[in-house]
C-alpha positions as CSV (number, residue, x, y, z in Angstrom):
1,X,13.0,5.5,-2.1
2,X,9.5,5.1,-0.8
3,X,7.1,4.4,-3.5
4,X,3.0,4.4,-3.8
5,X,1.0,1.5,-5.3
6,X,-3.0,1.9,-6.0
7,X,-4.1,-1.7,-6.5
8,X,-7.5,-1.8,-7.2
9,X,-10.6,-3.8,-8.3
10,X,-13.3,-2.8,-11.3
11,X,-16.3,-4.9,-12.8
12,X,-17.9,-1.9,-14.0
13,X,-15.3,0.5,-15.1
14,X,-16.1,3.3,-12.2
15,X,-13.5,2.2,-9.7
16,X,-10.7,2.0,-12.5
17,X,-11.6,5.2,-13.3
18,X,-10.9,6.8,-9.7
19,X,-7.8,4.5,-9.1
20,X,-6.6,6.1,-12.4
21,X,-7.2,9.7,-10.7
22,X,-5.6,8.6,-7.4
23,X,-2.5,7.2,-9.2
24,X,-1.8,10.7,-11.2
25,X,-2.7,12.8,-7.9
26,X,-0.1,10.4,-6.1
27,X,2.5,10.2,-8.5
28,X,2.0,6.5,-7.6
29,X,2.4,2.9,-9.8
30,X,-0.6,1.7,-10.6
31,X,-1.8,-2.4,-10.7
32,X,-5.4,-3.8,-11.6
33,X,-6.4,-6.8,-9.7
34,X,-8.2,-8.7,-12.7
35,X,-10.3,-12.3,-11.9
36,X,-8.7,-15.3,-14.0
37,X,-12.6,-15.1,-15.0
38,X,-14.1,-11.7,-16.5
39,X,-17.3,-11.3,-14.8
40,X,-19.8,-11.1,-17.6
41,X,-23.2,-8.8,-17.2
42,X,-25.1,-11.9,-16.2
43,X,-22.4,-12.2,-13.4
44,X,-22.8,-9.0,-12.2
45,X,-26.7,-9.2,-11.7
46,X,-27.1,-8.7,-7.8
47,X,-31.1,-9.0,-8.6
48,X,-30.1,-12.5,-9.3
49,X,-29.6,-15.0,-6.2
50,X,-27.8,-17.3,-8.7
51,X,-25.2,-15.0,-10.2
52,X,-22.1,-15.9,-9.7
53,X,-21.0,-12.4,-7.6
54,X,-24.4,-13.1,-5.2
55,X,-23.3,-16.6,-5.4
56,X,-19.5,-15.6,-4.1
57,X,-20.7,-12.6,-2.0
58,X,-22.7,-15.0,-0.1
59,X,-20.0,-17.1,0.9
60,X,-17.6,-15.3,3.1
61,X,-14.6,-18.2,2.4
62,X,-14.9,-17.5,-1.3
63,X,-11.6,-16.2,-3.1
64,X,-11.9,-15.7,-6.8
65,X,-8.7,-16.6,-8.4
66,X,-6.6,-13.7,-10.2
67,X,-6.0,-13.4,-14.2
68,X,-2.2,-12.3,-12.8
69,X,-0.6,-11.3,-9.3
70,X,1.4,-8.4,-8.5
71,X,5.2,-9.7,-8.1
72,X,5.9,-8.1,-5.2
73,X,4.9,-4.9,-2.7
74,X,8.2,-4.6,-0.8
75,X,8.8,-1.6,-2.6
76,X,6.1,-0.3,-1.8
77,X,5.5,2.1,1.4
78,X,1.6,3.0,0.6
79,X,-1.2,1.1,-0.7
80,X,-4.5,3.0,-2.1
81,X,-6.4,0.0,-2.3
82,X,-9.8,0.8,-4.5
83,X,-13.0,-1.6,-5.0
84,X,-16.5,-1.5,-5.7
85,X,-18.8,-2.0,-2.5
86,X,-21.0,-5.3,-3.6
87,X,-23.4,-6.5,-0.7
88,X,-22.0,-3.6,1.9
89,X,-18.4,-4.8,1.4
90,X,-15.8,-5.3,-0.7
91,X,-15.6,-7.8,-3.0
92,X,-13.9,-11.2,-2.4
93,X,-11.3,-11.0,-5.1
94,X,-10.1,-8.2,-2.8
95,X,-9.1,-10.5,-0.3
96,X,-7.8,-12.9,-2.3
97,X,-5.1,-10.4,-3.4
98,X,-4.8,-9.0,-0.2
99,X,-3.7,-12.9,1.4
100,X,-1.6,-13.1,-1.7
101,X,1.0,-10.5,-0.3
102,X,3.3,-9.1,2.7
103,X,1.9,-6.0,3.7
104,X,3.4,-6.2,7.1
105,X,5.0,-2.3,8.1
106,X,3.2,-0.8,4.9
107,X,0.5,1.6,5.1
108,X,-3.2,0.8,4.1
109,X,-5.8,3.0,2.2
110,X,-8.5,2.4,1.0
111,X,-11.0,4.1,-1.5
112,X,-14.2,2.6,-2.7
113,X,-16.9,3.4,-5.7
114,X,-20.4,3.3,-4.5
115,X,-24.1,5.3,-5.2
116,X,-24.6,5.2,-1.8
117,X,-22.9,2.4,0.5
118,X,-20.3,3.2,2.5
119,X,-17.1,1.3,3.7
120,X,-19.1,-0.3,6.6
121,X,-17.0,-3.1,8.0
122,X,-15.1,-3.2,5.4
123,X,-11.5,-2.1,6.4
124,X,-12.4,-4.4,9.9
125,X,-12.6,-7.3,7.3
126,X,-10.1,-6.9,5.2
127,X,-7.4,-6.0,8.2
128,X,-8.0,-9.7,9.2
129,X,-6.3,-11.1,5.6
130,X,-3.0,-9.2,5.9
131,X,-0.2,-8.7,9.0
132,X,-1.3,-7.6,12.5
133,X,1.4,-4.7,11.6
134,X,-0.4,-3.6,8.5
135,X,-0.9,0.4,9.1
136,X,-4.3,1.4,8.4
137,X,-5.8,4.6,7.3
138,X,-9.3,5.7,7.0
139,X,-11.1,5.5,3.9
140,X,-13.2,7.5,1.4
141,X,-16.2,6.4,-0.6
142,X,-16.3,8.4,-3.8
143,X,-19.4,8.4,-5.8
144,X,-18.8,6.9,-9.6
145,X,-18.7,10.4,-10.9
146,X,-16.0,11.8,-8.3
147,X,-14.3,14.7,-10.2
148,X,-10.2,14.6,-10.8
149,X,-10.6,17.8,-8.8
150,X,-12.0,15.8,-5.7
151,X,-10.3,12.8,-5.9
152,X,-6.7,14.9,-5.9
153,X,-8.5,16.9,-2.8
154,X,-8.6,13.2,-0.9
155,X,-5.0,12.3,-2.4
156,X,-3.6,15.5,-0.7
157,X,-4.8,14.7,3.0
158,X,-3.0,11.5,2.8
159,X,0.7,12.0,3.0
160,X,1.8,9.7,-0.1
161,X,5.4,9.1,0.1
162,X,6.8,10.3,-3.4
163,X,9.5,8.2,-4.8
């Protein structure tokens, strides 16, 4: 049976809200990629140079750890991967889960949640943490306010494998 999984990232509650969307349009499981450390509001502060996301945005080696993992994604024929964009890219805890997992011969997707950044060189960076033979799709940026309506628009052009 080939099987859909949206993994995705959320600091601010936007991006859970659109995976949510995506998962119900794709009759797909859905798993939250959650830092062993909550980011706190202080965290999130891109104003300040200190914070800890400007501090680990500005290091590209920087892997945040992960509250839990996903046990595996060999069931798995799709990933709808969904983030944030934070400094014109996704965040690093992104990667981390991405190196934490086979995705060789699955299929790659990728959403992200932005007011007005787009993907960028983001799908180039993160194809260079999984397999060579990771199939990749393009992307969609949706704005935090993306309707069910629009979102299941986007889900339809994709071709999720139902289980």
């Amino acid at each position: 049976m080939a099987k859909t999984l949206v993994a995705y990232f959320s600091a601010g509650g936007a991006t859970k809200r659109v995976a949510e969307a995506v998962a119900k349009a794709a009759g797909a499981d859905i798993f939250e990629i959650k830092p062993r450390e909550p980011y706190t509001a202080a965290d999130l502060d891109w104003h300040d140079k200190q914070s800890r996301s400007s501090l680990e945005m500005g290091d590209p080696t920087s892997r945040p750890a992960l509250d839990h993992d996903l046990a595996s994604v060999a069931d798995y024929e799709m990933v709808i991967l969904g983030f944030p964009i934070w400094w014109y890219t996704a965040p690093h805890i992104v990667e981390t889960f991405l190196e934490g997992h086979d995705f060789a011969g699955k299929t790659m997707v990728v959403f992200c949640t932005s007011g007005s950044s787009g993907l960028g060189d983001t799908i180039p960076t993160l194809q260079r943490c999984v397999s060579f033979d990771t199939r990749w799709r393009p992307g969609m940026r949706f704005a935090a306010n993306a309707s069910d309506a629009e979102v299941a628009q986007w889900v339809e052009t994709l071709g999720v494998p139902r289980g």
